[in-house]
KEMAR-632134 format. One record per residue (C-alpha): residue in one letter; x, y, z. Coordinates in steps of 0.2 Angstrom, whole numbers, plus 5000, padded with zeros to 4 digits. Layout:
% KEMAR-632134
AXYZ ...
END
This chain:
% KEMAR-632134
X517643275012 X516043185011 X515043124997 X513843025006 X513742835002 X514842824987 X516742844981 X517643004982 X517443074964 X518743144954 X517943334955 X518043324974 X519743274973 X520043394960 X519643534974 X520443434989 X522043484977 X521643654977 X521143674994 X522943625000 X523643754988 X522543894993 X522743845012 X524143735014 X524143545021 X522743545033 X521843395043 X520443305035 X519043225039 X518443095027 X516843045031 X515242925025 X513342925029 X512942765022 X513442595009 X514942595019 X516142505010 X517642385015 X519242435024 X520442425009 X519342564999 X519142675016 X521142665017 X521442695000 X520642875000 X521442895018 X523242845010 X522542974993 X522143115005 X523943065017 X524943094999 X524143264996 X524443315012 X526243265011 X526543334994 X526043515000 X526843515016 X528643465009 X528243594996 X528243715010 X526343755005 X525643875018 X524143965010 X523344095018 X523644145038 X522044085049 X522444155064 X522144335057 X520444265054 X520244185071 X520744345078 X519144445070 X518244305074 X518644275093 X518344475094 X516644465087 X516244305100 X517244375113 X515544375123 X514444255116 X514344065121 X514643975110 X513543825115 X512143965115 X512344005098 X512143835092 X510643805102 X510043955095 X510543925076 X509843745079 X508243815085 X508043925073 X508343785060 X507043695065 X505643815069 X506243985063 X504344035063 X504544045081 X506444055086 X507444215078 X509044165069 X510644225080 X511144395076 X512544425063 X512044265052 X511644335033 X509844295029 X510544205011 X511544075022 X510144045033 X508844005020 X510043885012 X510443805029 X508743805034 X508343705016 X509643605016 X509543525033 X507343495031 X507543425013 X508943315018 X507643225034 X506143255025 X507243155009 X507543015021 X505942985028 X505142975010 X506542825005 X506242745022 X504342745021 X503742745004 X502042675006 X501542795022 X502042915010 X501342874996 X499542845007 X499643045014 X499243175003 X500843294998 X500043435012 X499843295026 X501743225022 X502343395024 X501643405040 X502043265048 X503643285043 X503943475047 X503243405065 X504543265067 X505943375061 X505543545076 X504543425087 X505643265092 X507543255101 X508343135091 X509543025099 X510642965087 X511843065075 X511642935061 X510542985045 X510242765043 X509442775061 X508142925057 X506842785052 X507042715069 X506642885077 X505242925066 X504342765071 X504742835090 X503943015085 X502442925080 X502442805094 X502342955105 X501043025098 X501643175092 X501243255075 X499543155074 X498043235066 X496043185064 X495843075051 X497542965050 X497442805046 X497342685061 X498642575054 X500142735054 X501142665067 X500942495064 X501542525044 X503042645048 X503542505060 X503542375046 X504242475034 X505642525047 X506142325049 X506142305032 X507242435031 X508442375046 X508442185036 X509142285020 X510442405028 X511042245042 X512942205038 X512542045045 X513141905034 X512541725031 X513641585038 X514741505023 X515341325031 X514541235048 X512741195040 X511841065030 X510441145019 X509940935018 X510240905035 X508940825047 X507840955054 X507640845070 X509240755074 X510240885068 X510241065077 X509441205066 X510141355063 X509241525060 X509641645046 X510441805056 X509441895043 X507641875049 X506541955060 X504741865068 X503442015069 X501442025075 X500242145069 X498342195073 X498542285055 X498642175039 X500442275036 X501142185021 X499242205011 X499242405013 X499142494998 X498242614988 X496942514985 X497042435003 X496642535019 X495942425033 X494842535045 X494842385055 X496042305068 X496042115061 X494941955076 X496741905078 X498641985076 X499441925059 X501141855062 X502641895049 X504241795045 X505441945037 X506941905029 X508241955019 X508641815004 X510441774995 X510041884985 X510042024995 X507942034993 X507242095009 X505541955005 X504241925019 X503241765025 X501241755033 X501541635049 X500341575060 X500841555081 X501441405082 X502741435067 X503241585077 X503641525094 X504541365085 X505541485079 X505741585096 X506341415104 X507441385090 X508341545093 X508341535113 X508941345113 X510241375098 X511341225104 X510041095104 X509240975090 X507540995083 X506840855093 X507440935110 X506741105104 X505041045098 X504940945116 X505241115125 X503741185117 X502841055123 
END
């Protein structure tokens, strides 16, 4: 079962119910992409799905019989690998201009598949990056992202951490094209830490600080929702209206963080402000005054 990032709705339990009837109490994977929530709503729809399962197997549910479908099936792969085949069906998923889909497949299913699984990546990388995307025209976008999608060996299973692998694919170098701007990678990067702020379930400390406290006798203490960042590109200014051709004289320094309110919110530092900060974090047990004297 898997809606996503949300609750189970009723619908889908709807035809958990009639799954069961038509093929008895079966295991069930309950599964979430994303806006994971707390335990107690993750083990309520497990105890949900737990009394379904009871229900139709002391009803003596059995729905229909499998194994007469596994054996037709294990006939017809009797000599095929399987790992082959989903190399081959992944392949062909991802550039089906030049890998043939595995023989037996029916073109229907395919297309749908081969839809489904580009519209769901491309999807992402539009949400993760809207101000790249909304600088490329709709024919470059396409490209980049068909590129990244048959081009680049993710390596991570989780849709949240595609962003992270894009930046990689552009970091790389792969998918570029004449006339990018010269501030892609630098961008994508930006857009990707605002986007790790945002999803972090790190939380902000509710006793053992003292928002009045003296910032020299008394030991600061960092937000564990921030993150110190240098550019050669004016990142945070890129728009429309804004494409720098440029590199900036000097790298612009970033304070980002995420606010109370749950506002991913960013800062223009100079250096100073940024190493104070570093020494701040690498001395965490120490007073202002100490850290200030160890910059010196």
């Amino acid at each position: 079962m898997d809606t996503h990032g949300c609750d189970v709705i009723e619908p889908v339990w709807a035809l958990l119910d009639h799954a069961y009837q038509t093929f008895g109490s079966l295991p069930t994977l309950l599964e979430r992409d994303f806006n994971i929530p707390d335990n107690e709503t993750l083990f309520a729809e497990l105890r949900k799905i737990g009394g379904y399962q009871q229900h139709y197997a002391s009803a003596g549910y059995h729905g229909f019989q499998p194994w007469l479908f596994c054996k037709k099936i294990s006939t017809a792969m009797k000599n095929t690998d399987f790992q082959t085949l989903q190399r081959e069906f992944a392949a062909h998923l991802r550039n089906p201009d030049i890998h043939p889909a595995p023989e037996g497949i029916e073109e229907r299913r395919l297309d749908i598949y081969r839809n489904l699984f580009f519209n769901n990546v491309n999807g992402f990388l539009r949400q993760g990056f809207p101000v790249l995307h909304s600088l490329l025209d709709s024919d470059r976008w396409q490209r980049l992202a068909r590129a990244f999608f048959e081009q680049h060996a993710s390596q991570t299973p989780y849709f949240l951490e595609i962003p992270q692998e894009f930046v990689s694919f552009l970091a790389s170098g792969q998918g570029s094209e004449t006339g990018d701007p010269v501030f892609m990678l630098e961008l994508a990067h930006y857009e990707w830490m605002e986007l790790v702020l945002d999803a972090s379930t790190e939380v902000f400390p509710v006793s053992g600080f003292h928002p009045e406290g003296d910032m020299l006798r008394a030991i600061p203490q960092l937000s564990p929702l921030h993150v110190v960042l240098n550019y050669q590109f004016p990142v945070h200014e890129i728009c429309l209206e804004f494409q720098p051709e440029e590199p900036l004289p000097q790298p612009v320094w970033l304070l980002v963080y995420r606010d109370r309110d749950d506002d991913v919110r960013f800062m223009e530092i100079n250096a100073p402000t940024a190493r104070l900060l570093q020494l701040i974090d690498e001395h965490s047990d120490e007073t202002g005054k100490a850290v200030v004297g160890a910059s010196c």
